[in-house]
KELO-346387 format. One line per 5 residues: number of its first residue (from 1); their letters; for each residue x, y, z of C-alpha. Coordinates in pm, whole numbers, padded with zeros to 5 digits. Example, Ala and Ser with C-alpha at 12.3 -4.5 7.8 and 13.67 -1.06 7.14 Angstrom:
% residues 2
1) as) 01230,-00450,00780 ~ 01367,-00106,00714
% end
This chain:
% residues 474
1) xxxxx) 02630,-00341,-00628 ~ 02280,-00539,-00727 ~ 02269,-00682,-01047 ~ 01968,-00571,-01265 ~ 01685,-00775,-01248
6) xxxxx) 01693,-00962,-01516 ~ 01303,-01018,-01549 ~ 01208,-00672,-01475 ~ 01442,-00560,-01759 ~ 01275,-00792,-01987
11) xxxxx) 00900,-00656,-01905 ~ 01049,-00293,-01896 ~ 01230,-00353,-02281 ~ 00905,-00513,-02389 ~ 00671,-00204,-02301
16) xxxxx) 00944,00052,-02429 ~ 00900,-00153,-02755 ~ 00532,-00113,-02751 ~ 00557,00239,-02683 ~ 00809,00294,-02971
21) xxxxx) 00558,00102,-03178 ~ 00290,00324,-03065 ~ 00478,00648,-03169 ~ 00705,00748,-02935 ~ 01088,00825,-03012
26) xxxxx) 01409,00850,-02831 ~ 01365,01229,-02781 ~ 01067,01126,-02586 ~ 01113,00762,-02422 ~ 01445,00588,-02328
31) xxxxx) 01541,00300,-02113 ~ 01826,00285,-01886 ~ 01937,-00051,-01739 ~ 02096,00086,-01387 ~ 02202,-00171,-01125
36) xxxxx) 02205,-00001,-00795 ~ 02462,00241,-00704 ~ 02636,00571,-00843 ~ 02424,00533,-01180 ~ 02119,00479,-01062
41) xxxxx) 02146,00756,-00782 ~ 02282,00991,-01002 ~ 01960,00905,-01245 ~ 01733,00994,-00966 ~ 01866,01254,-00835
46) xxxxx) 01918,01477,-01134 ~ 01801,01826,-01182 ~ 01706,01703,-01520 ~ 01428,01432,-01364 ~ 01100,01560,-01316
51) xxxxx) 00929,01282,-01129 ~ 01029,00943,-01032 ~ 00786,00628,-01035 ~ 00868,00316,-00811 ~ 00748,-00024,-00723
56) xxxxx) 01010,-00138,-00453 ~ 01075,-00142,-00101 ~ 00990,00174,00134 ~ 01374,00201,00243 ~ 01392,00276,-00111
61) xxxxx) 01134,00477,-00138 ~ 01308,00681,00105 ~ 01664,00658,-00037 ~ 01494,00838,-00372 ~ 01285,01079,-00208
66) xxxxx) 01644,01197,-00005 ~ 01822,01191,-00341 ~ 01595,01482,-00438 ~ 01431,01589,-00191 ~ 01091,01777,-00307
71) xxxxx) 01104,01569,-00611 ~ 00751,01444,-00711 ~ 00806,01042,-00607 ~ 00499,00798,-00696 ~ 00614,00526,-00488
76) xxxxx) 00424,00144,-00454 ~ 00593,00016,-00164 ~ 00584,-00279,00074 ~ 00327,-00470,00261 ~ 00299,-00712,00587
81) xxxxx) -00055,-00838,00481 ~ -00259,-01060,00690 ~ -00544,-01298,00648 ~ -00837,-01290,00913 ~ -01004,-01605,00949
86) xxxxx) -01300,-01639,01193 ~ -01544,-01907,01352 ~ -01773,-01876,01035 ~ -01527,-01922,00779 ~ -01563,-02190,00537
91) xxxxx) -01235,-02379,00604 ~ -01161,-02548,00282 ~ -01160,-02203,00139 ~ -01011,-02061,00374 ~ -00729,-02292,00339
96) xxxxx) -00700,-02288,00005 ~ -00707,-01915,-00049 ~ -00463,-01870,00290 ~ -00201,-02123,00079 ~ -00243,-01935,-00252
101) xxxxx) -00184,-01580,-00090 ~ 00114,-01706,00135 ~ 00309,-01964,-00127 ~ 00205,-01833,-00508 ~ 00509,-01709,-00687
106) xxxxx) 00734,-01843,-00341 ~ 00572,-01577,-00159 ~ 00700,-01277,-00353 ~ 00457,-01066,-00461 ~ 00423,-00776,-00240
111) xxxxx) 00043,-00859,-00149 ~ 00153,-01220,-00052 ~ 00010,-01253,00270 ~ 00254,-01362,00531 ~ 00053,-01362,00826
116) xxxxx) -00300,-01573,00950 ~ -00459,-01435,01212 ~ -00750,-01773,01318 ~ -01014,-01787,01556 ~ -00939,-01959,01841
121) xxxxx) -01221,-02202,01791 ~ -01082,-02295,01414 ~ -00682,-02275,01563 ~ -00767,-02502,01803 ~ -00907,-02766,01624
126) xxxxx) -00642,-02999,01497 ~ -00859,-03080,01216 ~ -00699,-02697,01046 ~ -00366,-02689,01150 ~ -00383,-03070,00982
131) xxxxx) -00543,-02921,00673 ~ -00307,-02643,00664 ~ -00016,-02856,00686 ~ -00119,-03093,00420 ~ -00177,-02781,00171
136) xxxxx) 00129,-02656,00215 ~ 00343,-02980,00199 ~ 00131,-03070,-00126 ~ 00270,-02812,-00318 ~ 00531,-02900,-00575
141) xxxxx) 00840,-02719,-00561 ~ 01042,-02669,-00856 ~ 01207,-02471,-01116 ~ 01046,-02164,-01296 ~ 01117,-02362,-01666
146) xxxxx) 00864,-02662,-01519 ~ 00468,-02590,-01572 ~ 00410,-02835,-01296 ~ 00609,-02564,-01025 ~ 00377,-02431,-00792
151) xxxxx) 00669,-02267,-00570 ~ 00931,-02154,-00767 ~ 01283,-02045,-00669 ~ 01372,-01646,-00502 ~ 01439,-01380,-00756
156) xxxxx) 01731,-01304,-00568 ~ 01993,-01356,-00285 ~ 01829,-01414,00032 ~ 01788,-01154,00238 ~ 01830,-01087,00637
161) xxxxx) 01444,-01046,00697 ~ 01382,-01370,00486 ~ 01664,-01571,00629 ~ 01556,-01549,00960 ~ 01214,-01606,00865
166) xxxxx) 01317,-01922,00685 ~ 01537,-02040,01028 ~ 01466,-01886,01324 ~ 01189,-01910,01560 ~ 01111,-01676,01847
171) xxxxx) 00986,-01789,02209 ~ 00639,-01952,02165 ~ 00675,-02023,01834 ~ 00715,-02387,01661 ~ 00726,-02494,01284
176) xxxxx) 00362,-02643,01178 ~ 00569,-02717,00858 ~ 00940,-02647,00838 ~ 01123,-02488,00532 ~ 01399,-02681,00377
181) xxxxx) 01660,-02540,00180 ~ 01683,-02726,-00156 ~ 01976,-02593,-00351 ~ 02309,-02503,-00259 ~ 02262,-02149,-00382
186) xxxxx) 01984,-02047,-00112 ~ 01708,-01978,-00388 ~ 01458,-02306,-00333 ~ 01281,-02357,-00069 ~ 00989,-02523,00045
191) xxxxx) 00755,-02354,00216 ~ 00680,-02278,00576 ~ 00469,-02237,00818 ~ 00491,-02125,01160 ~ 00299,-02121,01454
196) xxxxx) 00205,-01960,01775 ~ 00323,-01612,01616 ~ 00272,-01353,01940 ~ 00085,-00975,01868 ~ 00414,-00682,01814
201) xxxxx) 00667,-00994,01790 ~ 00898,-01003,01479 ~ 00734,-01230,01256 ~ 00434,-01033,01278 ~ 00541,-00713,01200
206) xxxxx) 00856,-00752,00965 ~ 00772,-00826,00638 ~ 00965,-01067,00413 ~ 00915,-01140,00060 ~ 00989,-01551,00014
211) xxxxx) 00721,-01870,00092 ~ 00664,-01821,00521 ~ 00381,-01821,00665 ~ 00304,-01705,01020 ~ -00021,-01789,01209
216) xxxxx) -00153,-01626,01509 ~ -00446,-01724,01772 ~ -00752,-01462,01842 ~ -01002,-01479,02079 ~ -01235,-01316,01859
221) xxxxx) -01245,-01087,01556 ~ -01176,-00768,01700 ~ -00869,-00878,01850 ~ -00793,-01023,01464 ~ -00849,-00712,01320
226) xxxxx) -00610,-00451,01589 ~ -00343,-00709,01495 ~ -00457,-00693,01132 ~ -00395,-00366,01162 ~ -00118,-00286,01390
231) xxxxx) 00150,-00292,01168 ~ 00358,-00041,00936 ~ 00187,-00123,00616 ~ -00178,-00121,00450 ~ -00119,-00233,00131
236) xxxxx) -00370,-00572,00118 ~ -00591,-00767,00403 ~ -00797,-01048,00373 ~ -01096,-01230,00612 ~ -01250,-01555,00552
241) xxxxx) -01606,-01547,00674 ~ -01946,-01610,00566 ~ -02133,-01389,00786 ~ -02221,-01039,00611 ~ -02189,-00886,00979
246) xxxxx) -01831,-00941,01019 ~ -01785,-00842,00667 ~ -01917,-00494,00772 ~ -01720,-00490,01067 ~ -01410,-00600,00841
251) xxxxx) -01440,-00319,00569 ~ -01503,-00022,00821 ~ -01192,-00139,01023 ~ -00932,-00269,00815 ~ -00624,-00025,00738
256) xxxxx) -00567,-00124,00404 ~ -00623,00035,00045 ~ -00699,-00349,-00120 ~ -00936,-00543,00091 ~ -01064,-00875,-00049
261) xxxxx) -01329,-01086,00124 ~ -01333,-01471,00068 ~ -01078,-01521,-00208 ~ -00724,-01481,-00213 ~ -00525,-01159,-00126
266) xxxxx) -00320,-01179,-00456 ~ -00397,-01190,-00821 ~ -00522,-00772,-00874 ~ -00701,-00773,-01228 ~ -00669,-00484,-01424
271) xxxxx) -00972,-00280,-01475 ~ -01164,-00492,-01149 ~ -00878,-00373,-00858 ~ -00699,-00118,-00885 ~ -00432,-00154,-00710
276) xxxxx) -00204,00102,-00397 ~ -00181,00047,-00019 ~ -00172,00288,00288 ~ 00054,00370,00527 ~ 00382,00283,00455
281) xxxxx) 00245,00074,00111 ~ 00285,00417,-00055 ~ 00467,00730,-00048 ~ 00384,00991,-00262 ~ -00012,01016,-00421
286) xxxxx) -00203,00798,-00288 ~ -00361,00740,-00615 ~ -00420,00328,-00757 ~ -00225,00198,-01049 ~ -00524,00113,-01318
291) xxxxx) -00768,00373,-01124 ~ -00972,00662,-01248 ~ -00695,00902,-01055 ~ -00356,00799,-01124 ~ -00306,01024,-01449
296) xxxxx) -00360,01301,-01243 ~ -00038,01249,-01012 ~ 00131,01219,-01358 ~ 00050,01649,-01411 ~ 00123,01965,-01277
301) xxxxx) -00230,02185,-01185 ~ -00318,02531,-01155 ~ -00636,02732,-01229 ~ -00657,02912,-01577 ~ -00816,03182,-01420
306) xxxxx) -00864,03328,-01089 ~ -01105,03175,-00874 ~ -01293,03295,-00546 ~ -01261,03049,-00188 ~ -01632,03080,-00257
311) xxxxx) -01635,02935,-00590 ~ -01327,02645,-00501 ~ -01573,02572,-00183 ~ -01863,02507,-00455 ~ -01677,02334,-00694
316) xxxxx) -01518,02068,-00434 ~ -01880,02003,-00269 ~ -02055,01936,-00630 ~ -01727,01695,-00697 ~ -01758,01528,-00378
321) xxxxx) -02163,01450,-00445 ~ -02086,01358,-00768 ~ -01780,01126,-00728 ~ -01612,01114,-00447 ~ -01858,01006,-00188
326) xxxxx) -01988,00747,-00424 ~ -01943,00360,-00408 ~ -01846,00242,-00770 ~ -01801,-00103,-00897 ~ -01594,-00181,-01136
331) xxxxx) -01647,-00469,-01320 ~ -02028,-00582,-01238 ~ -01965,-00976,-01209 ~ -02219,-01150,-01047 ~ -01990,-01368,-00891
336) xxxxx) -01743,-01086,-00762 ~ -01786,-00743,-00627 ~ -01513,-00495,-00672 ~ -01588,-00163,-00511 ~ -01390,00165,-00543
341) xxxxx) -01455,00440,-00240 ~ -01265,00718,-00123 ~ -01160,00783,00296 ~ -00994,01061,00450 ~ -00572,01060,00461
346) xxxxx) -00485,00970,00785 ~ -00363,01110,01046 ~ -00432,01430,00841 ~ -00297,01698,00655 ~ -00022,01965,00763
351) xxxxx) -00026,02281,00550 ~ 00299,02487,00569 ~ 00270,02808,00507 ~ 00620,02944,00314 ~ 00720,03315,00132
356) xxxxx) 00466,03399,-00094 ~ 00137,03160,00048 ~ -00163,03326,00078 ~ -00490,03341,00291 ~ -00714,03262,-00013
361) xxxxx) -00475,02979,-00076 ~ -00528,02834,00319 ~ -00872,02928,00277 ~ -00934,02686,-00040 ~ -00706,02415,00152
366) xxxxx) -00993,02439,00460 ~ -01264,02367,00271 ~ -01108,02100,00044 ~ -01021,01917,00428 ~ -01361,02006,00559
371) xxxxx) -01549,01875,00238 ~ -01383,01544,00260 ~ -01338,01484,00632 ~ -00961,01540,00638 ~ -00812,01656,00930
376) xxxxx) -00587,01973,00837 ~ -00367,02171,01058 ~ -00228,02488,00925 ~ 00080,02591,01036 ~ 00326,02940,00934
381) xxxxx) 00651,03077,00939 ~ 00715,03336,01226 ~ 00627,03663,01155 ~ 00394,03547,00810 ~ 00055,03693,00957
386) xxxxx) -00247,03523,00948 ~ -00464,03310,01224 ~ -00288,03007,01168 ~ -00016,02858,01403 ~ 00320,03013,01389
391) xxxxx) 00670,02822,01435 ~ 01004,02807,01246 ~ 01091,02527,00983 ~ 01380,02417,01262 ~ 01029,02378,01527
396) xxxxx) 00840,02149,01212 ~ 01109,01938,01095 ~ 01226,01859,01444 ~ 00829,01699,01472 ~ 00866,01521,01214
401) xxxxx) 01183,01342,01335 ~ 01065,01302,01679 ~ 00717,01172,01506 ~ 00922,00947,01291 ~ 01159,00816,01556
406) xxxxx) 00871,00711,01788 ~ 00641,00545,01492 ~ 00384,00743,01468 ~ 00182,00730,01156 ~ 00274,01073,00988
411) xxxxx) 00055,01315,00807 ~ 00108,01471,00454 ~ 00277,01802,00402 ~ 00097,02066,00181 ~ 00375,02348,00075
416) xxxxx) 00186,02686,00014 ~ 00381,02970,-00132 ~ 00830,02886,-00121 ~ 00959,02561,-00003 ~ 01189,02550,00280
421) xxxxx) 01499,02354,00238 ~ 01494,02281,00613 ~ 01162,02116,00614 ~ 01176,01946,00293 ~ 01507,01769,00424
426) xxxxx) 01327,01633,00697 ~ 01043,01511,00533 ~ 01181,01339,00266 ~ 01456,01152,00555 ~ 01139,01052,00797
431) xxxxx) 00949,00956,00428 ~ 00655,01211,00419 ~ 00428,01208,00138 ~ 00461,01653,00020 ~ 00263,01800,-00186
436) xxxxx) 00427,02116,-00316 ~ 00117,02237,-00578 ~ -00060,02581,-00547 ~ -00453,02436,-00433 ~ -00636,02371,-00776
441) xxxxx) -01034,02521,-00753 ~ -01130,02241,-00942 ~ -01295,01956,-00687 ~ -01182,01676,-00934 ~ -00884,01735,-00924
446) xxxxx) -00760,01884,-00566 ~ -01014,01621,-00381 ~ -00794,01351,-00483 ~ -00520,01512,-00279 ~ -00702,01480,00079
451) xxxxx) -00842,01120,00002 ~ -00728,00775,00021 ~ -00859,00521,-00251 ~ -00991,00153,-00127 ~ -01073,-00135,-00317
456) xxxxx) -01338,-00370,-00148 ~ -01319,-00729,-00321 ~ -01571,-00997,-00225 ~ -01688,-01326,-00365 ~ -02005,-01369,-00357
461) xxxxx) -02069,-01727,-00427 ~ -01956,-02068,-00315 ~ -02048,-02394,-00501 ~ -02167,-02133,-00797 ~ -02478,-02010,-00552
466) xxxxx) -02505,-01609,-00506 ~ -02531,-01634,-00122 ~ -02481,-01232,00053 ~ -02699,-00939,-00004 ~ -02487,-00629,-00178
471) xxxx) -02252,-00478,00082 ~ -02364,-00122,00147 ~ -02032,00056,00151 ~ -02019,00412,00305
% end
């Protein structure tokens, strides 16, 4: 059995107190201190639980959603982030902001960025790797207590993915900087850094929370960005450029739902980046902590009144005009730009079609996919009518598992009408987002549920100058 974090514990007793302050009583709000094991998974899996928030790993994420399966599960889960830096990067930033993302708080934080993926004209140069050496060896290593600490020790035991990202190298790799183990419990180290990381080898797709860094060569930015991308996870990704070109090419590529341009892919501000990942960076609503949608996962919606496919149709085309195809920023700093827009959930949208689901509901589901640029396949039990493809629950949660098992990026699962145990088994093992809500006519609210939420941060100034145009999102 874990122990219980003893700093989370303190943050969590500190809100509770807050709260408690602010009105709330026992009947209401209590905390539970639960170290993992028969307590904890008897918490979350409890007829008695209506929905389970979690910031932890996507094994997890997984473990609760099997617990219960159909259980609404807001999960913030891992990330394998990577910063891009190309030919037109300013390298003392790009150094500076690559150290900060890869060694603040010992490489913890789960938008640490444990990859570099450099030109080949910058990797090449000895003048970087010399620069990126010196950064990293500068930085004083210490205890938490010290104000001087700029890496401080692990939170915790270490584990297998850190370990052998702390000691072992794979073939074509070497250490640029080596880690050194500093106590004789395992929990200081300095940091690392390792080089001539291959594309699909371990180091660049495992993540590890702790301070390694692994940097890989591109022959251009393209390449940077399918390796930027070819991983499990979307949570943050960075590029270092000064060329408003390749920023373009950055935000329409990058699979990520926190993108930050020329500054450091840690440090979300509340109220300027909200802050939730793609892919396997969430499970559940894709909706950001701190953004204008995350209430909304919080609720249970249905219509107070009957309403026609023709007036849902309306309703979710004067939504999408009026919000959700808009750029917003956030904060309006002249030195920063922090811009919210919405994308369609990829791959898509599978709506299953139970007991009691109805055409008008299907119908509603359409339009909300077609509105929004979501790819939606509908799909029925045998023998429940309707134009829509017909196969048992046995057919769909055998695709899922086959889906699963050969890593394909899975799509979310819209319940119409009753749940089937059989399905919902399946997609809470492979960790499918489902959505088990009867379709809401109101745009601003069932919208959200075909949409993924992006955050595109970029400094705009170097040596206090404003030096890019505004960056036209779409």
């Amino acid at each position: 059995m874990e122990p219980i974090n003893v700093a989370t514990w303190t943050r969590s007793r500190f809100l509770v107190e807050q709260l408690r302050r602010g009105g709330l009583d026992d009947d209401r709000l209590q905390l539970v201190a639960a170290a993992d094991g028969v307590v904890g998974e008897r918490l979350v899996g409890h007829g008695g639980v209506g929905a389970v928030i979690l910031t932890g790993s996507w094994e997890t994420a997984v473990l609760f959603g099997r617990l219960a399966p159909g259980r609404r599960l807001l999960a913030e889960t891992n990330g394998k982030n990577a910063m891009v830096v190309t030919a037109t990067a300013d390298v003392d930033q790009a150094v500076r902001d690559l150290v900060r993302s890869a060694f603040g708080h010992a490489g913890q934080k789960c938008s640490a960025a444990s990859v570099a993926i450099v030109d080949a004209s910058v990797y090449d140069d000895p003048a970087f790797l010399r620069q990126l050496a010196d950064a990293t060896t500068a930085l004083r290593v210490g205890a938490g207590t010290d104000p001087a600490t700029e890496v401080g020790p692990l939170v915790g035991p270490v584990t297998a993915a850190l370990e052998r990202a702390l000691t072992v190298l794979d073939p074509g790799e070497s250490w640029l900087v080596a880690p050194r183990r500093l106590d004789t419990e395992g929990r200081r180290w300095s940091p690392g850094v390792r080089i001539g990381v291959r594309p699909g080898s371990w180091a660049h797709t495992t993540e590890w929370f702790g301070p390694v860094l692994a940097v890989m060569r591109a022959q251009n930015l393209d390449q940077a960005l399918d390796w930027q991308s070819a991983v499990a996870y979307g949570l943050t990704a960075g590029l270092q450029s000064l060329d408003p070109a390749e920023h373009r090419r950055f935000v329409d590529r990058a699979e990520a739902g926190n993108l930050y341009i020329n500054r450091p892919t840690t440090g979300a501000v509340v109220g300027r980046q909200p802050f939730g990942g793609w892919k396997r960076s969430s499970l559940g609503p894709t909706a950001k902590t701190g953004g204008p949608n995350y209430l909304l996962g919080l609720r249970r919606w249905r219509d107070g009144g009957p309403v026609t496919v023709e007036a849902a149709a309306a309703d979710y085309r004067r939504w999408w005009a009026r919000h959700f195809a808009t750029v917003t920023e956030l904060a309006g700093l002249r030195g920063e730009s922090n811009q919210l827009r919405y994308r369609p959930l990829a791959p898509g949208v599978v709506v299953r079609v139970g007991e009691g689901g109805t055409d008008e509901e299907v119908a509603k589901a359409e339009a909300a996919a077609a509105v929004t640029g979501t790819t939606v396949v509908v799909s029925s039990r045998p023998g429940g009518g309707g134009r829509w493809r017909q196969e048992s629950a046995a057919a769909v949660a055998a695709g899922l598992r086959a889906a699963a098992a050969e890593g394909r990026s899975l799509p979310r699962l819209r319940l119409l009408g009753q749940a089937e145990e059989e399905v919902l088994l399946a997609a809470a093992a492979c960790g499918v987002t489902v959505c088990d809500e009867p379709v809401c006519g109101h745009g601003r609210v069932e919208l959200v549920r075909w949409l993924r939420e992006q955050v595109v941060t970029r400094s705009l100034h170097r040596y206090g100058n404003v030096v890019y145009p505004p960056l036209e999102l779409r």
